[in-house]
C-alpha positions as CSV (number, residue, x, y, z in Angstrom):
1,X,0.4,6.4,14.2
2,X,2.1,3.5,12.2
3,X,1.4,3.0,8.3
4,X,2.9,-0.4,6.5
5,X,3.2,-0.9,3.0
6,X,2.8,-4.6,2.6
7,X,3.7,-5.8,-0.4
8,X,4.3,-9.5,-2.2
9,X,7.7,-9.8,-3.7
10,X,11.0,-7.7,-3.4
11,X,11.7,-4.9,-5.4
12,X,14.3,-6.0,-7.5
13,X,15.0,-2.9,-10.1
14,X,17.0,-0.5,-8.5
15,X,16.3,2.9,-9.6
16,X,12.8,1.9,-8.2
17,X,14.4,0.8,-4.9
18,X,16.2,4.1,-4.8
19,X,13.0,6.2,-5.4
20,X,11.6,4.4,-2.6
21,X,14.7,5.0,-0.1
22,X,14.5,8.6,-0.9
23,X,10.5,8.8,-0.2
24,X,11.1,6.4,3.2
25,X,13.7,9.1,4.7
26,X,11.6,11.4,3.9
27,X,8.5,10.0,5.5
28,X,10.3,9.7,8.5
29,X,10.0,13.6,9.4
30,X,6.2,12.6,9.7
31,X,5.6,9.2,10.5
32,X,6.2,5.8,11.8
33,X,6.3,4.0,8.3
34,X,7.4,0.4,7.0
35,X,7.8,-1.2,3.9
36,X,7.2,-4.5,4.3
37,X,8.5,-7.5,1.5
38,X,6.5,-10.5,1.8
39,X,8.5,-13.4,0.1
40,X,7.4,-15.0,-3.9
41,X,4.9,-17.9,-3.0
42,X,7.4,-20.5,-4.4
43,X,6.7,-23.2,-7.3
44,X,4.1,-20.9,-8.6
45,X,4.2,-22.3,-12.5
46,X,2.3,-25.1,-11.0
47,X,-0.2,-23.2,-10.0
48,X,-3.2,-21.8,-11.4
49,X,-4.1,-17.7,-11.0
50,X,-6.5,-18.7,-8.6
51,X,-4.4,-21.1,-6.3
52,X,-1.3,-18.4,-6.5
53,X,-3.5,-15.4,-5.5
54,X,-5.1,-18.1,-2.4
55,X,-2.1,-18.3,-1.1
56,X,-0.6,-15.3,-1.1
57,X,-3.4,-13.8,0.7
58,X,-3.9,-16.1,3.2
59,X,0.1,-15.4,4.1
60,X,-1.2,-12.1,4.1
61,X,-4.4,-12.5,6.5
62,X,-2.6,-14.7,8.6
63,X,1.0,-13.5,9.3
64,X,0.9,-9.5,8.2
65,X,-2.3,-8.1,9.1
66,X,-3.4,-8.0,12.3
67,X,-7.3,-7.7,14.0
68,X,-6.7,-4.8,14.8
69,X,-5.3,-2.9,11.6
70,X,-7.2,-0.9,9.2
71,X,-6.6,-2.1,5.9
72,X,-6.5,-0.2,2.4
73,X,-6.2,-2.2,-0.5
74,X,-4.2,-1.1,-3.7
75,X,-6.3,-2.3,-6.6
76,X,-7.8,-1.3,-9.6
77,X,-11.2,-1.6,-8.1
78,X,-10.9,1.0,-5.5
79,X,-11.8,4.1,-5.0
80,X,-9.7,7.4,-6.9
81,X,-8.9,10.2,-4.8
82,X,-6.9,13.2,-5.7
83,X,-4.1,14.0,-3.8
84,X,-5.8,16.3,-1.6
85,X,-8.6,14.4,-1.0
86,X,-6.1,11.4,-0.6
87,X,-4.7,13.8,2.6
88,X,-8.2,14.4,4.1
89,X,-9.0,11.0,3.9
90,X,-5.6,10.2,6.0
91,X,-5.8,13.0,8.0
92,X,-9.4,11.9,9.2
93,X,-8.2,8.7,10.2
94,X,-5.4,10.0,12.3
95,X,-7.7,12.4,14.2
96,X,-10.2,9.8,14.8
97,X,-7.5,7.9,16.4
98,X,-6.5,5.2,13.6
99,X,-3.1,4.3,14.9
100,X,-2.2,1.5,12.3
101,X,-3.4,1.8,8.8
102,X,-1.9,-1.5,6.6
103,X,-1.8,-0.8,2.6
104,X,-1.5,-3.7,0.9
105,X,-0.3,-4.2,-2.6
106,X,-1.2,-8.0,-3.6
107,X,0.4,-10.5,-6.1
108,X,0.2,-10.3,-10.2
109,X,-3.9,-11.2,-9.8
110,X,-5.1,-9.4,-7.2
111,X,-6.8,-10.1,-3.8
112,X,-9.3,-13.0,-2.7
113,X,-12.8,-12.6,-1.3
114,X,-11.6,-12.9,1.7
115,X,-8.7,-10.6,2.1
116,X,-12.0,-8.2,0.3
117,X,-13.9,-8.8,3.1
118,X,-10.9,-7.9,5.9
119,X,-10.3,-4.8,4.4
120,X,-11.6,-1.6,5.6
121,X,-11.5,0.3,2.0
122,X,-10.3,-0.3,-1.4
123,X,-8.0,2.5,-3.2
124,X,-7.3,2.6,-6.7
125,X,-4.2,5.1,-7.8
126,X,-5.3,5.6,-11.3
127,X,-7.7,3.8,-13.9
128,X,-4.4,3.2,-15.7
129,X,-2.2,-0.2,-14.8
130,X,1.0,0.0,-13.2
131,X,3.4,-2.7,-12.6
132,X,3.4,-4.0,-9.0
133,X,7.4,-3.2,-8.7
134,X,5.9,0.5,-10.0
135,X,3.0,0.9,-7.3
136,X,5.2,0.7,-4.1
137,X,7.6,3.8,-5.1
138,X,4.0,5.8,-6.7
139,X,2.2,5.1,-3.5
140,X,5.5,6.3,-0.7
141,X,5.8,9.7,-3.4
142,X,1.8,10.0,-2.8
143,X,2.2,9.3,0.8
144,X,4.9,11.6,1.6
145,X,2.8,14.2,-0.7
146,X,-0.4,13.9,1.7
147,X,1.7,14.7,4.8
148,X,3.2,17.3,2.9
149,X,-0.7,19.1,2.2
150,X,-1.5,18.2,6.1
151,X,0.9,20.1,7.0
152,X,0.8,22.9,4.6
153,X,4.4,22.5,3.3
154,X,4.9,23.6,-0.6
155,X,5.3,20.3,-1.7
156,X,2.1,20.0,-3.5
157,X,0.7,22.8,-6.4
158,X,-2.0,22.7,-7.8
């Protein structure tokens, strides 16, 4: 089982990149998992919303995700889980023999019909907005949290 992050932009704050190191070498203990930094689509401030977002998803689609993949997108859109329904869900998936699940965070206005259409499922985190930057170290706490319920560790109370 291999899970990817993929995400568009670096993280460039650092107590965010140092949550994220912490959750990552944590995750290892369960999983085969990769963050994965897309580079900015450059000379974006000539572009419009629509043309940035184009472009970063096709980069997406056709370098990062491959046929084969199930994909989750992050978006506001999705559908909320708890955290223990967010382990089910993963934990079905596994047993059913899912051996790469991609979850893809997209650029500052979302995803395009067609990166819609690729993906298996959408997942929303919250009805509340976080900054991208924010997202990536959320989702690896929430990640290493579900592994923690599968396995029955004391991680999680409710």
């Amino acid at each position: 089982m291999k899970i990817t992050l993929l995400v568009i932009g670096k993280t460039d704050v650092e107590y965010l990149r140092e949550g994220i190191a912490v959750y990552m070498k944590r995750l290892k203990h369960y999983v085969n998992f990769a963050l994965v930094e897309i580079p900015d689509v450059k000379n974006v401030t000539s572009m419009s919303p629509l043309e940035r977002t184009e472009r970063e998803c096709a980069l997406l689609l056709e370098k990062h995700i491959s046929k084969t993949a199930y994909v989750i997108l992050l978006d506001e859109h999705g559908r909320e889980r708890s955290s223990k329904e967010f382990a089910a869900h993963l934990e079905k998936k596994i047993v059913n023999g899912v051996d790469d699940i991609i979850f893809v965070v997209g650029g500052p206005y979302g995803f395009t019909q067609a990166l819609k259409e690729r993906a298996n499922e959408m997942l929303s985190l919250a009805q509340m907005t976080f900054s991208h930057q924010m997202v990536r170290l959320i989702f690896v706490e929430q990640l290493y949290r579900a592994f923690t319920i599968m396995k029955g560790e004391p991680y999680h109370h409710e």
